[in-house]
C-alpha positions in Angstrom: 75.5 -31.8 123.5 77.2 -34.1 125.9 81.0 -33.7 126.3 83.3 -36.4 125.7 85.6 -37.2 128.8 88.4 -39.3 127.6 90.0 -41.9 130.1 93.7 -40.6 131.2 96.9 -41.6 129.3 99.1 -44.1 130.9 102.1 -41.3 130.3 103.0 -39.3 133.9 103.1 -35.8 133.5 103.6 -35.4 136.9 101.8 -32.0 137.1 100.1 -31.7 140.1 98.9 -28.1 141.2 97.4 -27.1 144.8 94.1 -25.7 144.2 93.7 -24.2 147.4 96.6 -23.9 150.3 95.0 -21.5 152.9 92.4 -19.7 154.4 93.6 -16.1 154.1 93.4 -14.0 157.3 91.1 -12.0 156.0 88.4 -14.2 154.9 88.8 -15.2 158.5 88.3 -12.0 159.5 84.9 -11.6 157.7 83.4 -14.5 159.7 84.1 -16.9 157.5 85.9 -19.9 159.6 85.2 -22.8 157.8 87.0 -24.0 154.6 85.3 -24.0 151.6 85.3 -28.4 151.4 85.0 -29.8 154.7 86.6 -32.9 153.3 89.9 -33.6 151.2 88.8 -33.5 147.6 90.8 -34.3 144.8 90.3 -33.8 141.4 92.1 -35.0 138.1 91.7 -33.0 134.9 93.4 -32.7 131.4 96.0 -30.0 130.6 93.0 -28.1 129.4 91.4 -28.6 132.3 88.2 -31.1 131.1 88.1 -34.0 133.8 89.1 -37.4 132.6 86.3 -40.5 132.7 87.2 -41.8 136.0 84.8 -44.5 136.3 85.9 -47.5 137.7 89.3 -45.8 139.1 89.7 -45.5 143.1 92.4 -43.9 144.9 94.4 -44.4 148.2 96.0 -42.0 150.4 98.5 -43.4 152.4 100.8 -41.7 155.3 104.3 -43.4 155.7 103.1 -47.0 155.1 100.0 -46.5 157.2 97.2 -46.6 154.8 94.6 -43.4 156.1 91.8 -43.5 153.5 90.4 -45.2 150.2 87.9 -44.1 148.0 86.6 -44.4 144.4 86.8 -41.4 141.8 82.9 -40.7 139.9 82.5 -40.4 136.3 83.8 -36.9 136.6 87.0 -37.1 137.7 86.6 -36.4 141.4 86.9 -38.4 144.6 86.6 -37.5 148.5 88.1 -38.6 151.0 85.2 -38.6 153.9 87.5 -39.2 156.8 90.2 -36.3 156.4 89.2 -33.2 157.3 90.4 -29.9 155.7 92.6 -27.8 155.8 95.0 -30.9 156.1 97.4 -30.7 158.9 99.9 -33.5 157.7 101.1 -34.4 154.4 99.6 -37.4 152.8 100.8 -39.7 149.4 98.0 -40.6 147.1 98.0 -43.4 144.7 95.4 -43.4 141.8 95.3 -47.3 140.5 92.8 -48.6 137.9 89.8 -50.5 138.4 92.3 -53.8 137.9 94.4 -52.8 140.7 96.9 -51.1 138.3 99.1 -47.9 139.8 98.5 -45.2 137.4 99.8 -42.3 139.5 101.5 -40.9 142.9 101.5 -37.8 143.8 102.7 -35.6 146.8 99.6 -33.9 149.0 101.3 -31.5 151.3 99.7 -30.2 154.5 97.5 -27.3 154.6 95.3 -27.8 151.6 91.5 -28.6 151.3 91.6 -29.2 147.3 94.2 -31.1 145.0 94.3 -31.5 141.6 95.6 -34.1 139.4 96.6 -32.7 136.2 97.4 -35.2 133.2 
């Protein structure tokens, strides 16, 4: 049985969680050097943790006004950023807009993650 993925609310919860933040030292230690997703990934779920529908929705990540990277979100609710490596090493501002160009959200992406999630 398929599960239903409704699309987001226009309400801001603004609950945003780091999946995520860093490499522990002794992961490191085991031989294991690189992170887990090579590129930023971002995901955006429901409180319960099902991702939204995201068709159609694409997202921007923007540093001061200088626009880095934009990409489109896939039917389940995630979209990567191919030209930003992970772990981050600067903070970034992301902007989710509808496929009409509408801003739905803005979030805060600080450095040193690999993973963010949306939540709401």
């Amino acid at each position: 049985m398929a599960v239903h993925r409704p699309k987001p609310l226009l309400g801001d919860t603004n609950k945003s969680r780091i999946i995520r933040e860093k490499i522990s030292a002794r992961a490191c230690k085991v031989g294991v050097n690189n992170p887990t997703f090579p590129r930023l990934t971002v995901i955006w779920v429901q409180n319960n943790g099902v991702p939204f529908d995201t068709t159609g929705f694409f997202a921007r990540l923007t540093r001061g006004t200088t626009i880095v990277s934009t990409a489109s979100f896939d039917r389940f609710g995630v979209v990567r950023f191919n030209n930003v490596r992970t772990l981050t090493n600067v903070s970034y501002n992301l902007r989710v807009f509808t496929a009409n160009g509408i801003l739905f959200r803005t979030r805060f992406i600080p450095a040193g993650v690999e993973t963010f999630a949306i939540i709401g």
